[in-house]
N, C-alpha and C positions, 0 to 999 in steps of 0.2 A: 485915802479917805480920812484917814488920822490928819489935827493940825498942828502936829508938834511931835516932838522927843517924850514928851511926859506920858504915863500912863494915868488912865485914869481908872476910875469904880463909879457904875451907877449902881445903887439900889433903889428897886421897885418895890415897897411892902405894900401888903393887899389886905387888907382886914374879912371878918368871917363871912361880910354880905356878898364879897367879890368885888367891894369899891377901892379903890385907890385912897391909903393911909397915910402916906410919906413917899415921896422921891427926894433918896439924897445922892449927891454927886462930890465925892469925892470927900464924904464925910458928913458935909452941909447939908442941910436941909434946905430944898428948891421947890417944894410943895407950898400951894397952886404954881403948876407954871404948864406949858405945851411940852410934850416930849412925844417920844412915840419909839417901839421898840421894832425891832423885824427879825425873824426868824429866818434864815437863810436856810435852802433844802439840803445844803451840805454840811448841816448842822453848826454853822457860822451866827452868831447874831450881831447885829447894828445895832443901834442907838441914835438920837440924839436929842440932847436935853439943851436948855438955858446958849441955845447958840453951839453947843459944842458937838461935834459926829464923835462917834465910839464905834469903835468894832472890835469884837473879841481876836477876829483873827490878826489886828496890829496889837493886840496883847493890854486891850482893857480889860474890866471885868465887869461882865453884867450880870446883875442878879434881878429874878425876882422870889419876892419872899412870900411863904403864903403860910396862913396861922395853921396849928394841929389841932386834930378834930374834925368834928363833923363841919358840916358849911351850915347856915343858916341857910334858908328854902329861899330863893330872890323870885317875887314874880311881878313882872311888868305890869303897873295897871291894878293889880290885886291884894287885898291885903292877907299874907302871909298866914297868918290862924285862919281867917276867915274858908282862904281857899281851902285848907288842910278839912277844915269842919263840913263844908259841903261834899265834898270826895266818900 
C-alpha cells in the first residue's frame, strides 16, 4: 500500500463544531483538498491525501487532532441557541 521508502505524517485537526481546520501532510498545509482516513478493526489506520496512500501499519503516522473542552452543540438544519432555547 505505501509508495515508497519514505515515511510520511498526516495531520487531521478538527476545530470545536466538528469541521475540518487543517490537513497537513507531512508538515504542509493541503487543506481544501479530498482525503479520506479508515479505521482498520485491527486497530490499523489508512489514509490517503493529495494523491498519496499512508498506512500506519508501513509506519506512517496518522493523527487526528481535536481541540480541549467542551464541543460546541452541531445541529443540522438548526440554529444552535435557538434549538437549546426551545428544549
Amino acid at each position: 500500500m505505501h509508495e515508497g521508502p519514505e515515511r510520511h505524517e498526516l495531520d487531521v485537526q478538527v476545530d470545536r463544531h466538528g469541521q475540518i481546520a487543517d490537513v497537513r501532510l507531512d508538515g504542509r498545509s493541503i487543506w481544501p483538498t479530498w482525503f479520506k482516513l479508515e479505521w482498520k478493526g485491527d486497530g490499523q489506520v489508512s489514509a490517503k491525501a493529495n494523491g498519496l496512500r499512508l498506512s500506519s501499519r508501513a509506519g506512517d503516522r496518522i493523527s487526528l487532532h481535536v481541540p480541549n473542552g467542551p464541543a460546541e452543540p452541531v445541529m443540522a438544519g438548526i440554529d444552535a441557541e435557538r434549538g437549546a432555547e426551545e428544549q
